[in-house]
Backbone as a chain_set.jsonl record, in Angstrom:
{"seq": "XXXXXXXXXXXXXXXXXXXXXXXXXXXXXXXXXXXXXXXXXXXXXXXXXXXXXXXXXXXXX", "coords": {"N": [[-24.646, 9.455, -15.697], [-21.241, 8.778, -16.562], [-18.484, 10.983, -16.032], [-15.303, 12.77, -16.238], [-12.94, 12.729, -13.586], [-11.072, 14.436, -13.713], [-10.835, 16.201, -16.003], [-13.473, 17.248, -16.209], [-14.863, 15.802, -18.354], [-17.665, 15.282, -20.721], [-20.751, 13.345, -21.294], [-21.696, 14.684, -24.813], [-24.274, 16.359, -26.344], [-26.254, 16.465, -29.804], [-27.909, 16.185, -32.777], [-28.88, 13.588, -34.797], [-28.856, 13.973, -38.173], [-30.978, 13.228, -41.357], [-31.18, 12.29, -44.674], [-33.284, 13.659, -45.64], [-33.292, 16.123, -44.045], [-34.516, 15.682, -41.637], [-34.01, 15.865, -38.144], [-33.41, 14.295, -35.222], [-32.843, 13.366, -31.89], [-29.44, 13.134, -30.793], [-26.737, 11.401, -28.351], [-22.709, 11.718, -27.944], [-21.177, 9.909, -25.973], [-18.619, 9.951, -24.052], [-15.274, 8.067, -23.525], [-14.891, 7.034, -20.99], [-13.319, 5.67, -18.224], [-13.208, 3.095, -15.542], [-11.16, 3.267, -13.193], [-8.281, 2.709, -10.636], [-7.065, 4.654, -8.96], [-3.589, 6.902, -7.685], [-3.642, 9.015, -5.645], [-2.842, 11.334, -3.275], [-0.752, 9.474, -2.025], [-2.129, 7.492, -1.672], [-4.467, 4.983, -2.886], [-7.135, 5.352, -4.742], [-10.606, 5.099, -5.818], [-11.959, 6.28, -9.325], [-13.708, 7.607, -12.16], [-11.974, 8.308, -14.622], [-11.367, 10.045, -18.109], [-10.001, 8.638, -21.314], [-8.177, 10.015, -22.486], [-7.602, 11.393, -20.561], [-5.735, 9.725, -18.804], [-3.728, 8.655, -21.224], [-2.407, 10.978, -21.604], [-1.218, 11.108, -19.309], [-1.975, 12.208, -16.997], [-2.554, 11.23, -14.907], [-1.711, 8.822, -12.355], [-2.122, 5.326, -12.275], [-3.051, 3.522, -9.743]], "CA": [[-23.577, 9.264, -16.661], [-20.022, 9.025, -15.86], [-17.836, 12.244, -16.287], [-14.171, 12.274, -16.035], [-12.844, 13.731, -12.333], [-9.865, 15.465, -13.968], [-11.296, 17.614, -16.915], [-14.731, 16.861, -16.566], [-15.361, 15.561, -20.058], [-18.853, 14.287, -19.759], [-21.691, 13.497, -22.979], [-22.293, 15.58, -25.573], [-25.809, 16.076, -27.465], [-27.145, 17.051, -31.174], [-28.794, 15.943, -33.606], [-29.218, 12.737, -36.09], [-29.674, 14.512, -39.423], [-31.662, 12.366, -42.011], [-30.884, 12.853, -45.976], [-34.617, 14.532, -46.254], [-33.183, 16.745, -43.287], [-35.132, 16.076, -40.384], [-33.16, 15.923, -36.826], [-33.892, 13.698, -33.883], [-31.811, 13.501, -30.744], [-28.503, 12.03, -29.816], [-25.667, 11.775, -27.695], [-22.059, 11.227, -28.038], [-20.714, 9.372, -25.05], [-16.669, 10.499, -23.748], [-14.633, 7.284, -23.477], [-14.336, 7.55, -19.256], [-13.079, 4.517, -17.321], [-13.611, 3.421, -13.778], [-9.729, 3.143, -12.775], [-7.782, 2.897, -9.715], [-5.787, 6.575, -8.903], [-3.264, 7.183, -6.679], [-4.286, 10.139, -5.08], [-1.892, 11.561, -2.14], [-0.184, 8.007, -2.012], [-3.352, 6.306, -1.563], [-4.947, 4.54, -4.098], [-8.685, 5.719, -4.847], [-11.089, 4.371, -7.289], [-12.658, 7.525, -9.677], [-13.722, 7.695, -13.325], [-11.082, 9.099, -15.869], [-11.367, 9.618, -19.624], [-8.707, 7.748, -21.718], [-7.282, 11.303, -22.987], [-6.368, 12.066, -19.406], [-4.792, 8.625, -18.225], [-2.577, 8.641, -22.022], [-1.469, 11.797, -21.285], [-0.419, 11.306, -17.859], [-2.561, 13.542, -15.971], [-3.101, 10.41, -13.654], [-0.904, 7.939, -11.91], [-2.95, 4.128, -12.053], [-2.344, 2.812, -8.867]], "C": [[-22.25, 9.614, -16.027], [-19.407, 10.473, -16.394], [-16.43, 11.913, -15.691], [-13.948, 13.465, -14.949], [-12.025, 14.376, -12.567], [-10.492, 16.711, -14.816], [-12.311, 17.47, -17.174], [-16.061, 16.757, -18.018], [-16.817, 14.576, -19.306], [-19.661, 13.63, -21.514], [-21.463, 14.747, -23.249], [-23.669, 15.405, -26.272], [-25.563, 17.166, -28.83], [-27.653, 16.412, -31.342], [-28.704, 15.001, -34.974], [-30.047, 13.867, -37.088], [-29.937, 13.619, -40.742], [-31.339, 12.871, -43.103], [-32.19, 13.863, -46.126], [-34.635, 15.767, -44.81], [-33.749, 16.744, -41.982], [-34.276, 15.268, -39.154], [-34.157, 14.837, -36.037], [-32.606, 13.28, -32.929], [-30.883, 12.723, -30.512], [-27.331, 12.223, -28.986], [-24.128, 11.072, -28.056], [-21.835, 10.718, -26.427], [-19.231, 9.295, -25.031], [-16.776, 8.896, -23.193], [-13.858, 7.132, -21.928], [-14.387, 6.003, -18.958], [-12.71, 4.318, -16.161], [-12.178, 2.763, -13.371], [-9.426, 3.658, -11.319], [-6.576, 3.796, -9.536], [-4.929, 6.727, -8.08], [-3.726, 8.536, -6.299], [-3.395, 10.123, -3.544], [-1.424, 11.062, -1.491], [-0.8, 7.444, -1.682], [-3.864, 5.775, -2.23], [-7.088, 4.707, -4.11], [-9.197, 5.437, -6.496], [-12.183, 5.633, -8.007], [-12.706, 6.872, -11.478], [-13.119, 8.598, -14.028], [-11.285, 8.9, -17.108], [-10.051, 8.897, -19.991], [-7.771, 8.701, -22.189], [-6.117, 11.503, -21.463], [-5.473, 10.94, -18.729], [-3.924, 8.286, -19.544], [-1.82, 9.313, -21.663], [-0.48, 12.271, -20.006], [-0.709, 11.778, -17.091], [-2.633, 12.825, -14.595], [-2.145, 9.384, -13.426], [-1.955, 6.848, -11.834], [-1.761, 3.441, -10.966], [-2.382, 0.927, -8.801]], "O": [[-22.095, 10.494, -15.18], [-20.058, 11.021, -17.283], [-16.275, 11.027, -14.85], [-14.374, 14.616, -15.039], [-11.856, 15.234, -11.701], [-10.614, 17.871, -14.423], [-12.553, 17.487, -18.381], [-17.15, 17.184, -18.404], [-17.039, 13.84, -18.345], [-19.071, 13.56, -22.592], [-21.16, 15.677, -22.502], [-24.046, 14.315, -26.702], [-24.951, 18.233, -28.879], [-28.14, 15.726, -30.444], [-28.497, 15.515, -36.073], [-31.154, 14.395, -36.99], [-28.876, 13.245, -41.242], [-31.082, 14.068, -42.976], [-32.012, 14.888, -46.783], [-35.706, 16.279, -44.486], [-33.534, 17.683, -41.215], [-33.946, 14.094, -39.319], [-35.355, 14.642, -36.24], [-31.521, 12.919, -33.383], [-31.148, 11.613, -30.05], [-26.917, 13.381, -28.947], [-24.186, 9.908, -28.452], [-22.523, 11.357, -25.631], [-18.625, 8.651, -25.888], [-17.768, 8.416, -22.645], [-12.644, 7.116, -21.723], [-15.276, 5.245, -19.347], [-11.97, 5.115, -15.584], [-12.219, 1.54, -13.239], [-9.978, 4.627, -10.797], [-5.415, 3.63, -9.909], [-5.601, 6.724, -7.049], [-4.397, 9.033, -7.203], [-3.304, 9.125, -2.828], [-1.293, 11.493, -0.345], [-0.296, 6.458, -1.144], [-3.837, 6.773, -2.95], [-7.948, 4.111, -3.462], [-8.698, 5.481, -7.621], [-13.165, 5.954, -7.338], [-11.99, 5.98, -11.934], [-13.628, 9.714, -14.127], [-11.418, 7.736, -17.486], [-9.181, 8.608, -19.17], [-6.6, 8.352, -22.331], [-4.912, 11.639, -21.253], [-4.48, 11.314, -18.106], [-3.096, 7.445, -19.193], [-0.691, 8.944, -21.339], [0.384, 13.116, -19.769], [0.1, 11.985, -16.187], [-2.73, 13.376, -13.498], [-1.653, 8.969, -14.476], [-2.952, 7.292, -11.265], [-0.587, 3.078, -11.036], [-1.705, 0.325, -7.968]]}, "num_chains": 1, "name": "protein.A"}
């Protein structure tokens, strides 16, 4: 699973809960996309969430 290389947001897990209460397993999945970074004026290709390329954390080269 992808994970984001800045703030390593990755899945989360719980639990589908049913009206008669009973649980079975799931995951959320973080919103990470396989984007091109500059990185120390080079351009490198890494997976970022969409939180950290709104907020600017990342230059898209």
């Amino acid at each position: 699973m992808a994970k984001c290389a800045i703030c390593d947001k990755g899945a989360h897990f719980g639990h589908n809960v049913s009206h008669s209460n009973r649980k079975t397993n799931r995951m959320w999945k973080s919103n990470v996309k396989s984007v091109k970074v500059k990185v120390n004026g080079a351009a490198k290709k890494m997976y970022v969430c969409t939180s950290c390329l709104k907020s600017g954390k990342v230059e898209r080269a």
